[in-house]
N, C-alpha and C positions, 0 to 999 in steps of 0.2 A: 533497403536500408533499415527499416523498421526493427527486423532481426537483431540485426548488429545493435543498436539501440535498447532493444529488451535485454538481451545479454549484460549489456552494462549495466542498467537500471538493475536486474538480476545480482551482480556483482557486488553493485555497492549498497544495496539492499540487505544483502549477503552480512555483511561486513557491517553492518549498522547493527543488526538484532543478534550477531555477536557481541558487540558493544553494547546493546543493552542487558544482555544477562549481566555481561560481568560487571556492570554497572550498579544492577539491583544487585548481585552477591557482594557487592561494594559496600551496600545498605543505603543507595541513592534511592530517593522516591522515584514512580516513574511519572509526574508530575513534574517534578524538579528537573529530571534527565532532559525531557519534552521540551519544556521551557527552554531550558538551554538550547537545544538541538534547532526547534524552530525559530527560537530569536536568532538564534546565527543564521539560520537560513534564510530567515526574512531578510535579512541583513546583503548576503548575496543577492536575492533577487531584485531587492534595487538598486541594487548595482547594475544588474542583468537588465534591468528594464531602464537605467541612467544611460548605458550601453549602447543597448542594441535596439532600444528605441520600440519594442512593440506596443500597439494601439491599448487603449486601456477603453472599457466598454463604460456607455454612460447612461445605456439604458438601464430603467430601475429594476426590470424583470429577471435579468442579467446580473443584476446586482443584487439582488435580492438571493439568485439559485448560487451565487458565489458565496454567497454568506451560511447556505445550506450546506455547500461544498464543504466550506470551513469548519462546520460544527461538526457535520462528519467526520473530516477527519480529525476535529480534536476527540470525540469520543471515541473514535475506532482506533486510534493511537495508543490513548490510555488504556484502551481494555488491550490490545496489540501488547504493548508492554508490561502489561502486570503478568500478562498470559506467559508470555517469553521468560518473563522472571521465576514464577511459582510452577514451570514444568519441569519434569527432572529432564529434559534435551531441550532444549532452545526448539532445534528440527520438530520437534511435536505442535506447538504451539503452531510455528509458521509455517504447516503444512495443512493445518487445518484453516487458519485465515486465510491462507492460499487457493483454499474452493472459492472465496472471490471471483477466480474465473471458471468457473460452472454460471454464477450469479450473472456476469457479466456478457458472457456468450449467449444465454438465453435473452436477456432484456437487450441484448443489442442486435439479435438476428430476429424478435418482435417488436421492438420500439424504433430499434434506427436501421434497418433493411441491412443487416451484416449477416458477409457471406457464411454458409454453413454445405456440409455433407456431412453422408452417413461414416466416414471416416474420421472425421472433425469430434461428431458424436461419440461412438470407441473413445478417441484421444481422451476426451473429456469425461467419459466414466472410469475409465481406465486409472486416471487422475484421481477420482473419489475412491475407485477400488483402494490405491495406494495410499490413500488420507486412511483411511479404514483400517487398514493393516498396520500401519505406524501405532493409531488411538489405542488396537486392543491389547 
């Protein structure tokens, strides 16, 4: 099911950082754009969690790497969308943030025991090759 799941995520991800070029060629900040975007989202997810009820964590350590979580991704956002904006292709921008998963394949097959092959590896350079080719 996972797949099916990335794909969508893929889609509507897709479909956002077209929306935010034409947002900054708009002459929105991407500040401004942001704000907007994740107030309304905050906005759904408690709804989502008025809902559907999931546990909310009360430890502080937890709550603490949530808040790390957050500031991540307020800065990786903003610099996400200034990038997206000031590229002559939207696709250049979000193919370079996109090595993400290089970042996250390594610290997840050393930190949290995810699985990996020498095929997996290919995939994954293969991936930077193509980030490579786009940049030059």
């Amino acid at each position: 099911m996972w797949p099916l799941f990335a794909l969508l995520a893929m889609c509507c991800f897709s479909a956002m950082q077209l929306l935010f070029k034409y947002f900054t060629r708009a002459g929105l900040a991407p500040a401004g754009i942001l704000v907007f975007v994740f107030g309304f989202a905050w906005i759904l997810y408690v709804a989502h969690i008025a809902a559907a009820g999931p546990a909310l964590t009360r430890r502080p350590s937890m709550i603490a790497l949530l808040f790390v979580a957050g500031l991540l991704g307020y800065v990786g956002n903003l610099f996400a969308v200034r990038a997206v904006g000031l590229a002559p292709n939207a696709g250049y921008a979000v193919a370079i943030f996109g090595l993400q998963a290089l970042v996250v394949t390594g610290v997840s097959v050393i930190l949290l025991g995810g699985a990996f092959s020498a095929v997996k590896l290919v995939g994954v350079l293969l991936c930077c090759a193509g980030v490579a080719l786009l940049v030059l």
